[in-house]
Structure formats: C-alpha cells, structure tokens
C-alpha positions as CSV (number, residue, x, y, z in Angstrom):
1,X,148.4,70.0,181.8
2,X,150.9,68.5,184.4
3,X,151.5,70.0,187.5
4,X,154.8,70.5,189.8
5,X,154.6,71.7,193.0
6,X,157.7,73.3,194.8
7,X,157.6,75.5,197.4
8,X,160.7,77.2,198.9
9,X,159.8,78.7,201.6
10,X,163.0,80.3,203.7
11,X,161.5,82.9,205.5
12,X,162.6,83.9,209.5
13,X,161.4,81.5,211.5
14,X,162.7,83.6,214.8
15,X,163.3,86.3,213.3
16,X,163.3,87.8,216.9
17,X,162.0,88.2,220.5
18,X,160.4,91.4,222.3
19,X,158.1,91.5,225.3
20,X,154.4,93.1,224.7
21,X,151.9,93.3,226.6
22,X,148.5,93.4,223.9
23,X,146.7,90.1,222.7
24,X,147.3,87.6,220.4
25,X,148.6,87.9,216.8
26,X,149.9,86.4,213.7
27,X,151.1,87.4,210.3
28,X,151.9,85.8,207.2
29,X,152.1,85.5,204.0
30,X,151.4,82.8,201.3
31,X,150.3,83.1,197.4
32,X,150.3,81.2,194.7
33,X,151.6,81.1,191.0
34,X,153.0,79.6,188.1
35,X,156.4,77.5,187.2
36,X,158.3,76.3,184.3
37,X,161.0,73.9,185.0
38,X,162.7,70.0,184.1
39,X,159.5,67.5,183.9
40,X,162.1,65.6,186.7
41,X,165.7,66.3,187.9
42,X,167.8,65.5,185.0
43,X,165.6,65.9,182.8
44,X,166.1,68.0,179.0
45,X,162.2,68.2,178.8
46,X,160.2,71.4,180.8
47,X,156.6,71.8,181.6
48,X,154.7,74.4,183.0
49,X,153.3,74.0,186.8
50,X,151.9,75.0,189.8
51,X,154.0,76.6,192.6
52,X,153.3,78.0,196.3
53,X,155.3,80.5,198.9
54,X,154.7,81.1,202.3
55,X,156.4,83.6,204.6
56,X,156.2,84.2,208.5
57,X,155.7,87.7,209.5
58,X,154.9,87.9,213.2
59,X,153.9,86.4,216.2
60,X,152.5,87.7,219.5
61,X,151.5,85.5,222.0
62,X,150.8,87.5,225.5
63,X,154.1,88.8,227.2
64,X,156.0,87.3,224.2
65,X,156.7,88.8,220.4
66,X,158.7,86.8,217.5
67,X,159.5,88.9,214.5
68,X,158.3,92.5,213.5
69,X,154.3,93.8,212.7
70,X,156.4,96.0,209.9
71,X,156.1,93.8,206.6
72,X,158.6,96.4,205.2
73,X,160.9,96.0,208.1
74,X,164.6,94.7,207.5
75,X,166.4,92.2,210.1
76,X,169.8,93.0,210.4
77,X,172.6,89.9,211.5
78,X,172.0,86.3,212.5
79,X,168.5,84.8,212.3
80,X,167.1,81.2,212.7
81,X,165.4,80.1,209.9
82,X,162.8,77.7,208.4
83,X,163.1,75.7,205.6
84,X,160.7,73.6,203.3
85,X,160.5,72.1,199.8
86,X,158.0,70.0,198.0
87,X,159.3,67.8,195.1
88,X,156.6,65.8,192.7
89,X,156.5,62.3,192.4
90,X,158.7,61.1,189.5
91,X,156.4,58.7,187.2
92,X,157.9,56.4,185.1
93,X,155.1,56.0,183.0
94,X,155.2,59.4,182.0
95,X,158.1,59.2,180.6
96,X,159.3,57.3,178.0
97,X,162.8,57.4,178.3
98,X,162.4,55.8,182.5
99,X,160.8,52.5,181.4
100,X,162.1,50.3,183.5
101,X,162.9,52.2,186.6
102,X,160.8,52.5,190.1
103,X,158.4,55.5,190.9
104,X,159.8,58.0,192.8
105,X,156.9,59.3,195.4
106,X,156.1,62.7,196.4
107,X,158.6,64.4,198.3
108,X,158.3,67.0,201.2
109,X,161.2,68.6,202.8
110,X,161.4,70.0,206.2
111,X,163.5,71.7,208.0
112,X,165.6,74.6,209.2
113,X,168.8,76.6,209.5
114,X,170.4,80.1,210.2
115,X,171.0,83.0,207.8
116,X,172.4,86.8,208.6
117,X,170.8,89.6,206.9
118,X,172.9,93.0,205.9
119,X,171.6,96.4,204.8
120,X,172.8,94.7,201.0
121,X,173.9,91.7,201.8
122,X,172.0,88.1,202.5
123,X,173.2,84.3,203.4
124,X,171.8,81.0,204.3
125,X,172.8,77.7,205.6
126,X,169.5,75.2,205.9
127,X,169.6,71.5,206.3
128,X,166.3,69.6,205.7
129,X,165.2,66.1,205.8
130,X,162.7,64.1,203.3
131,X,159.7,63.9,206.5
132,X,157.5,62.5,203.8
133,X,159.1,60.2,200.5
134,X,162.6,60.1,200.0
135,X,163.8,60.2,203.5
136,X,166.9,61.2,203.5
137,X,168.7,64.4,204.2
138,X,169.8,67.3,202.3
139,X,171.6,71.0,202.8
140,X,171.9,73.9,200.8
141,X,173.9,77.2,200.9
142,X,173.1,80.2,199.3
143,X,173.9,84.3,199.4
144,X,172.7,86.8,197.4
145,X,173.5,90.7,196.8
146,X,170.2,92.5,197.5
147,X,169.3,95.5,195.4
148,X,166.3,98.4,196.1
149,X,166.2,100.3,193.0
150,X,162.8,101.9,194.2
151,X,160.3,101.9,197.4
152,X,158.2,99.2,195.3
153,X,161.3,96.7,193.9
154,X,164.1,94.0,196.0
155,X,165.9,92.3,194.0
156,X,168.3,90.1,195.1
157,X,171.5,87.8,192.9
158,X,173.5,85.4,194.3
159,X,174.8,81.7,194.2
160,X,173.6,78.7,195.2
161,X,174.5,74.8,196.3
162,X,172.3,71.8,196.9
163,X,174.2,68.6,199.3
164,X,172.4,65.3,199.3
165,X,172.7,62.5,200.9
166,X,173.7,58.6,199.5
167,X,170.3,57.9,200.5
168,X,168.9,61.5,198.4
169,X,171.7,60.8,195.3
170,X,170.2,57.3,194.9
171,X,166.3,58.1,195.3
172,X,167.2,60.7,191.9
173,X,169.7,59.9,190.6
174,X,170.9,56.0,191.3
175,X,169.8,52.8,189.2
176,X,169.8,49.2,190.8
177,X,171.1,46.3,189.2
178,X,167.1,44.9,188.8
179,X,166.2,48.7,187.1
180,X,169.0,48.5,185.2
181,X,167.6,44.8,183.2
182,X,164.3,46.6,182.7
183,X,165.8,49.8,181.3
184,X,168.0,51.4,179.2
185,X,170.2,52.6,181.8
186,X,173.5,50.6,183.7
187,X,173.6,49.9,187.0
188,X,174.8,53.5,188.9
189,X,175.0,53.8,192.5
190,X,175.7,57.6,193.6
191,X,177.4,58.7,196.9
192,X,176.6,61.5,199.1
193,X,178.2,64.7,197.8
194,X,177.6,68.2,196.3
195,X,174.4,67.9,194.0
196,X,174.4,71.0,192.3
197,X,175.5,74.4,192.0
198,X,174.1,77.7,190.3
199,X,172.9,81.1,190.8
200,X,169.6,82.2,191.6
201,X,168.0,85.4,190.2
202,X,165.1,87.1,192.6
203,X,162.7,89.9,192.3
204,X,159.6,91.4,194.8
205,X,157.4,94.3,193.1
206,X,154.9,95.4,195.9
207,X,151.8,96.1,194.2
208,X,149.6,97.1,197.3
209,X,149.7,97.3,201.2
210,X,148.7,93.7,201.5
211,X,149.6,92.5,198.0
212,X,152.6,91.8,196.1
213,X,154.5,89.3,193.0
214,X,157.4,87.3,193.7
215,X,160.0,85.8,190.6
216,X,162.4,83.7,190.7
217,X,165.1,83.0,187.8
218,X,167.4,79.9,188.8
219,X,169.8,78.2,187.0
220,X,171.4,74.7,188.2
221,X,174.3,72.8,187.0
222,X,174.6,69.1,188.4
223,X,178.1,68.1,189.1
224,X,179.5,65.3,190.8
225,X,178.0,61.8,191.3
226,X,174.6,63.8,189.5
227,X,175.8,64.8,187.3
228,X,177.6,61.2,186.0
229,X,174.3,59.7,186.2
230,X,172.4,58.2,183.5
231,X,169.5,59.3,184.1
232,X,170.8,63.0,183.8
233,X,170.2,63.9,180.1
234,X,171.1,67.7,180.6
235,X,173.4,68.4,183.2
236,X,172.2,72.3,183.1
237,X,168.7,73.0,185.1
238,X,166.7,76.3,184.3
239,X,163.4,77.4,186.4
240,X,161.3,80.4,186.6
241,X,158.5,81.1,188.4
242,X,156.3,83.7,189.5
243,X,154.1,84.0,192.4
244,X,151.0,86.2,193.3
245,X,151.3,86.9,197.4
246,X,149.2,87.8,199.8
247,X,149.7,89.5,203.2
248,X,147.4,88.3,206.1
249,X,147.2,89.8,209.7
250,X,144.9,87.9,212.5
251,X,144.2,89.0,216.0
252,X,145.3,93.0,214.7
C-alpha cells in the first residue's frame, strides 16, 4: 500500500514564560495514525496512508519556564506558534494520467506564526517556507469554534485558507511548455494567490492520563489559478485522519 505523510503540527511554540527555580524539563506529545486523502493535489483518486502529530507541552530550563506542566491547561489570548507540514513526493510514474510531467520531490514545510486562544474561540495565522523540496513560501489562516461536550471530548469547527506562492502554484499546479509536449496537458503557468479554501472538522477523546486519539475531517475547495489548472481533475479535496497520541514528560 502507498503511503502519505503529512503532519500538521500547530501546537504553542511559546505558549508562555514564568520563572522557576527546579531542574530541567520537557513535555510533548507525538503519535501516529492513519490517513485517507487525494493520491496528489488535484487529484479525483484517494489512498489510504500514514500520518504523524506532534505537540509542545512544556519547557523548563533553570530560572526559565515556556508553557504550562498542565496537559489539560487552556491558554487564553495571543500566542506564538509553530508550524510544520510534510507533503509526499508526486511520482509521475505512478500515475497514469502525469505522463509527461516532472517529479515533484518530497516536501517539508517549516515555519511559524501567531494565534489567540478564547474560552470557545480559536485562530491562526502561520506562514511557512518549503526548507526541504519545493522551496517556496506558503500561509494559511484558519479559526475554529471549540466545543467540550464532556471532561474526555474538544471538538473544534472552523474554516480554513491555504496562500502559495508563484514559486508553490507552479511546483503543483503549473506545466512548462517542454511538459506540456510530453503530456496531455497545455502549457499553464499559475501566479501567487489564494490556493484553497474549506472548513476543517476536529475532534480529541482523552482515553488515559498520558493517552489520547486525535481526528481530523477536512474539506478543500481549490480556487483561483489551482483551481484552473489542468492538472486539477477535482477541484473539491476531502481528508480524514486519525491519530493515536502519546503524552511524554522528561526531567519530571
């Protein structure tokens, strides 16, 4: 079976700064799971996959303490924020339908942004850049309602909105005049613009102290330059996951 591996990983990174006086510690959080999405972006086909999370917790370091030992705890208003995102490589030869276009290598995304939290109410803005593949830059928005029906369940609903780069829109999206006489596709050259919009679905069941199951429902619609592209056989994106997480404490 074929494998895609995204993470989205927009925990806290300061989420914020006390003075203690104990040793050194950390904690985190990082799991693994499943996820069912398009084989590539564009893409009417799905497959089932591999996917990852990671989350910071805490961090003491002597006099110094970033975030809070509480994995329950709730940080209200503005926050810094980390961002990451790993995107597959795109093989041609996979694929029937991309004979004649270039490989598009593995992708990872670093990066950061701010984000305020509410008692209800969550928001984002990150900005990342393609560190390793398609080298270019991207930013996404996003806010979501967030719901506690019990002691054990968040769930959270809200939109979201991808930007991208020329750079980004051409990697996915563009074909060059040589592609374009070894494919079925025209030439397309894509500008920077928006890349997509949609609403994302999540949900965080706590199963133990140091265990819980993270879901995610997404749906993405491409618009703009994206969405006009050739290569885009569906303009409507659907992905679920679900991930098993772990809780670890070090130096405690």
């Amino acid at each position: 079976m074929k494998y895609t591996f995204l993470i989205a990983a927009m925990a806290p990174l300061l989420p914020g700064m006390a003075m203690a006086q104990s040793g050194p510690s950390l904690s985190l959080a990082a799991g693994i799971g499943g996820i069912y999405q398009p084989e590539y972006f564009g893409s009417d086909d799905y497959e089932a996959g591999v996917t990852g999370g990671f989350g910071f917790g805490h961090l003491r370091i002597g006099r110094l303490e970033f975030g809070d030992p509480d994995p329950n705890a709730v940080d209200l208003g503005w926050r810094p924020r980390g961002s990451i995102r790993v995107i597959r490589k795109r093989d041609s030869s996979e694929h029937v339908e991309l004979t004649g276009l270039r490989d598009v290598d593995f992708s990872f995304e670093l990066g950061g942004g701010v984000g305020y939290t509410a008692e209800n109410f969550q928001a984002f803005a990150d900005v990342r850049y393609g560190v390793i593949g398609h080298e270019s830059w991207v930013g996404e928005l996003g806010a979501d309602a967030i719901f506690r029906p019990s002691e054990d369940w968040t769930v959270t609903v809200g939109p979201r909105a991808l930007w991208g780069s020329g750079d980004y829109t051409s990697t996915y999206f563009g074909v060059t005049p040589a592609e374009a006489t070894l494919s079925a596709f025209p030439a397309y050259a894509p500008g920077s613009g928006l890349v997509s919009a949609g609403i994302e679905v999540g949900a965080q069941y706590e199963l133990s102290q140091n265990w819980y199951l993270d879901g995610t429902l997404a749906w993405n619609r491409y618009v703009g330059d994206a969405a006009d592209s050739p290569i885009v056989q569906d303009d409507d994106s659907f992905q679920v996951s679900l991930i098993v997480m772990r809780r670890f404490n070090f130096g405690r």
